[in-house]
C-alpha positions as CSV (number, residue, x, y, z in Angstrom):
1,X,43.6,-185.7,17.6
2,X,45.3,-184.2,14.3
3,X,49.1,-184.6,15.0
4,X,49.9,-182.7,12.1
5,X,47.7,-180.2,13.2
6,X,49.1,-179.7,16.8
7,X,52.7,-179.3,15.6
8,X,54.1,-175.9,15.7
9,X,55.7,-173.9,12.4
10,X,58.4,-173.0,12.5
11,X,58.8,-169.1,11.5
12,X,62.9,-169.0,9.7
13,X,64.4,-165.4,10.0
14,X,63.5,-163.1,7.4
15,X,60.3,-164.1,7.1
16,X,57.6,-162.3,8.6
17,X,54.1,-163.2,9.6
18,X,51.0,-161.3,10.0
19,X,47.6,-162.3,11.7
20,X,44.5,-160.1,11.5
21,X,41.5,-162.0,12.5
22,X,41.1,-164.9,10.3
23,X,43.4,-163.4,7.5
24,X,47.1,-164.4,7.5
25,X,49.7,-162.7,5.8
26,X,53.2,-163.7,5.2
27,X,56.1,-162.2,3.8
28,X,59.5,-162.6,2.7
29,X,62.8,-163.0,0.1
30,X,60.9,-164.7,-2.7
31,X,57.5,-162.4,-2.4
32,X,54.2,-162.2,0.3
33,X,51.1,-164.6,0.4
34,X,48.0,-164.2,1.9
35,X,45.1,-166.4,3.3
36,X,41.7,-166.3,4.7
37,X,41.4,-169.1,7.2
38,X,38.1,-170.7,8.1
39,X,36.7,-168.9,11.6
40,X,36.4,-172.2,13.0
41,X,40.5,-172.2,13.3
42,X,42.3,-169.9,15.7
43,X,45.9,-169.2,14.6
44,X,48.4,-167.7,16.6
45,X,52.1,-166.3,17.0
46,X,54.4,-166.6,19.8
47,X,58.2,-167.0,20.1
48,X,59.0,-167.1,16.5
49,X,55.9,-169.9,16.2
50,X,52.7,-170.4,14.5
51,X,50.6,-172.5,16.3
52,X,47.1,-173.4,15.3
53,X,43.6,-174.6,17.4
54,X,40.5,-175.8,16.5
55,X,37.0,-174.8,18.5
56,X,36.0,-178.3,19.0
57,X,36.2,-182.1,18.4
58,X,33.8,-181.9,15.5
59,X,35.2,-183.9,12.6
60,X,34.8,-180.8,10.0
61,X,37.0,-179.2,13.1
62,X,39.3,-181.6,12.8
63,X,39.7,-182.4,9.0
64,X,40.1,-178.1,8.9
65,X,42.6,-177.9,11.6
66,X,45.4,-180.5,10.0
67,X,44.8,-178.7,6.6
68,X,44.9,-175.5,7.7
69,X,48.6,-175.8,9.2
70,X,49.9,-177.5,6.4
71,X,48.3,-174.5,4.1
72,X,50.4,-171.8,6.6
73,X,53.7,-173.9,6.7
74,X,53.6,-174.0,2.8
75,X,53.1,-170.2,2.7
76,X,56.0,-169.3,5.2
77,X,58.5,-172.2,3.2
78,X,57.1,-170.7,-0.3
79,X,58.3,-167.3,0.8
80,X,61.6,-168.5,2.2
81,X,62.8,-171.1,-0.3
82,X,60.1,-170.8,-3.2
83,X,58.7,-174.5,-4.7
84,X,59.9,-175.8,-8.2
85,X,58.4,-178.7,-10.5
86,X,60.6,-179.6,-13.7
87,X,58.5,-181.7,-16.5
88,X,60.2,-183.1,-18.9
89,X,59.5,-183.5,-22.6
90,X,59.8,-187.1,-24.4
91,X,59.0,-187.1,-28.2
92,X,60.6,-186.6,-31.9
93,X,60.1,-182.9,-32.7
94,X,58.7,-182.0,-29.0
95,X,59.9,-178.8,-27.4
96,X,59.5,-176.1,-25.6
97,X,60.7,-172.2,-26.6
98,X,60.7,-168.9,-23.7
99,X,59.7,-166.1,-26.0
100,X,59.4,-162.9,-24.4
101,X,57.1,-163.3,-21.5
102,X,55.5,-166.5,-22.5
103,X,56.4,-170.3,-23.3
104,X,55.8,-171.9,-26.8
105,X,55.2,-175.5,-26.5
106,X,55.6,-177.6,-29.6
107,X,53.8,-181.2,-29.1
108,X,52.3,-182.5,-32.2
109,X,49.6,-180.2,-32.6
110,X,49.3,-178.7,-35.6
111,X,50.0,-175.1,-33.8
112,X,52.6,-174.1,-31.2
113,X,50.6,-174.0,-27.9
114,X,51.1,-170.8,-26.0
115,X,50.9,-170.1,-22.2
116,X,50.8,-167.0,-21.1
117,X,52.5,-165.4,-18.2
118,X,51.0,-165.9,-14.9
119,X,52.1,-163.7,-12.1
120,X,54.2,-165.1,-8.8
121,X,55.3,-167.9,-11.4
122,X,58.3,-167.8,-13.3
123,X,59.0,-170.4,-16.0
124,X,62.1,-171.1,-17.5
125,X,63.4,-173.6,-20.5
126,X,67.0,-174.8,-19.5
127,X,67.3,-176.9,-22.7
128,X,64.6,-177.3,-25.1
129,X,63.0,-180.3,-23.6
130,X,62.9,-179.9,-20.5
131,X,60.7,-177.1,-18.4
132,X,60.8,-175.6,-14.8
133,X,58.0,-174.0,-13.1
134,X,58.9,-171.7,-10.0
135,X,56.9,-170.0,-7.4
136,X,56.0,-168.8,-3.7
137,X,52.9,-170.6,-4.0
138,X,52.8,-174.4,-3.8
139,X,49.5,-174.6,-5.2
140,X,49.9,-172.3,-8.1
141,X,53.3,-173.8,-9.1
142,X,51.6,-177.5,-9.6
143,X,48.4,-175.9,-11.4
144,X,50.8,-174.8,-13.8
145,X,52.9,-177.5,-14.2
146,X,49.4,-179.5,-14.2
147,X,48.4,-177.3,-17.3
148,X,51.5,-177.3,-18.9
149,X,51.4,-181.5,-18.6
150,X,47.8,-181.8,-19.8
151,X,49.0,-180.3,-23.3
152,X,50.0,-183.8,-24.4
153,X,50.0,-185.9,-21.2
154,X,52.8,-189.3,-21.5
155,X,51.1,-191.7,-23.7
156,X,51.5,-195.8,-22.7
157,X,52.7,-197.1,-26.3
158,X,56.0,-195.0,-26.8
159,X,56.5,-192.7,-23.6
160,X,55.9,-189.3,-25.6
161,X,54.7,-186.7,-24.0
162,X,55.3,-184.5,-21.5
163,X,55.8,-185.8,-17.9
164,X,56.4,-184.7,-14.6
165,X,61.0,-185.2,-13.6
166,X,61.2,-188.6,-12.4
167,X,57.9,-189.5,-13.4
168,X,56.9,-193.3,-14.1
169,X,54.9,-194.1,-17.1
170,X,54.0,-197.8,-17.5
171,X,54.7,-199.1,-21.1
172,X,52.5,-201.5,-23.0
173,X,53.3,-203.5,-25.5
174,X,52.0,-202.8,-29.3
175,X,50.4,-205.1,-31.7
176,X,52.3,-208.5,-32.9
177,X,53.0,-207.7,-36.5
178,X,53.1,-211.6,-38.8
C-alpha cells in the first residue's frame, strides 16, 4: 500500500484543475502545466481534491501510483507558489552577468559560457555571484540549475565552483610542501 499515493491533494483557490482521460491540466497565478499520466492510473476530482488509484496490486502499479501523485501535487504547488533553486558561485574572478535574455557565466574557461533562455524559467543574478533559477515546473527549474552547476561543478581542493545554496562540499587537504 503506497501511503503517499493514497493521500489526497489538496487543490488551493485559484488554481484550477483539468482531467481529460489520462491528460491532466492545471492552471493558475504563476502559468499552466500539463501531463499525460500512465493509463494504468485513474485520477480524479472531487470537493476541491485530487485523488489518485491504481488498477491493481501489481508492483509497476504501485511504484506508478506514489509517483504519479507526487508529479500532480508538484504541478498544482508549481502553479500556485512557483519552485526556486539559488547556486552560488565560489572562486577569484567567477561570475555571473544577465544580459538581455540570457546569462553570461564567467568560470575559468577561456570564454564566457552562455545559456540561453529557456521558456517557463526565469533566471535572475541578484549579485554577481550568486544565481536564482525560478519556475512552475519542479523538474525544469533543477535541470537548469543542474546545467548551470555542471559548468564548473565545486572542486574538493579549494571550494571553487559553482554550488547549489547551502550545499556541502567536503575539503581535502593539498600536498605537504618541505
Amino acid at each position: 500500500m503506497s501511503r503517499v499515493g493514497n493521500k489526497p491533494i489538496e487543490i488551493p483557490k485559484g488554481v484550477e484543475v483539468k482531467i481529460e482521460g489520462s491528460r491532466i491540466s492545471v492552471k493558475g497565478p504563476q502559468g499552466s502545466l500539463e501531463r499525460v499520466v500512465p493509463p494504468e492510473i485513474a485520477v480524479s476530482q472531487r470537493d476541491d481534491k485530487i485523488y489518485v488509484e491504481r488498477a491493481s496490486d501489481d508492483r509497476t502499479h504501485r511504484s506508478l501510483h506514489g509517483l504519479t501523485r507526487t508529479l500532480i501535487a508538484n504541478m498544482v504547488e508549481g502553479v500556485s507558489k512557483g519552485f526556486s533553486k539559488t547556486l552560488e558561485i565560489t572562486g577569484v574572478g567567477y561570475r555571473a552577468v544577465k544580459k538581455g535574455d540570457h546569462l553570461e557565466v564567467q568560470v575559468g574557461h577561456s570564454h564566457p559560457v552562455i545559456v540561453p533562455k529557456q521558456s517557463g524559467v526565469e533566471i535572475e543574478v541578484p549579485i554577481p555571484t550568486k544565481i536564482v533559477v525560478k519556475g512552475a515546473d519542479k523538474e525544469l527549474v533543477g535541470e537548469i540549475a543542474a546545467r548551470i552547476r555542471k559548468f564548473r561543478k565545486p572542486e574538493p581542493y579549494k571550494g571553487k565552483g559553482i554550488r547549489y545554496e547551502g550545499e556541502y562540499v567536503r575539503r581535502k587537504v593539498g600536498k605537504t610542501g618541505k
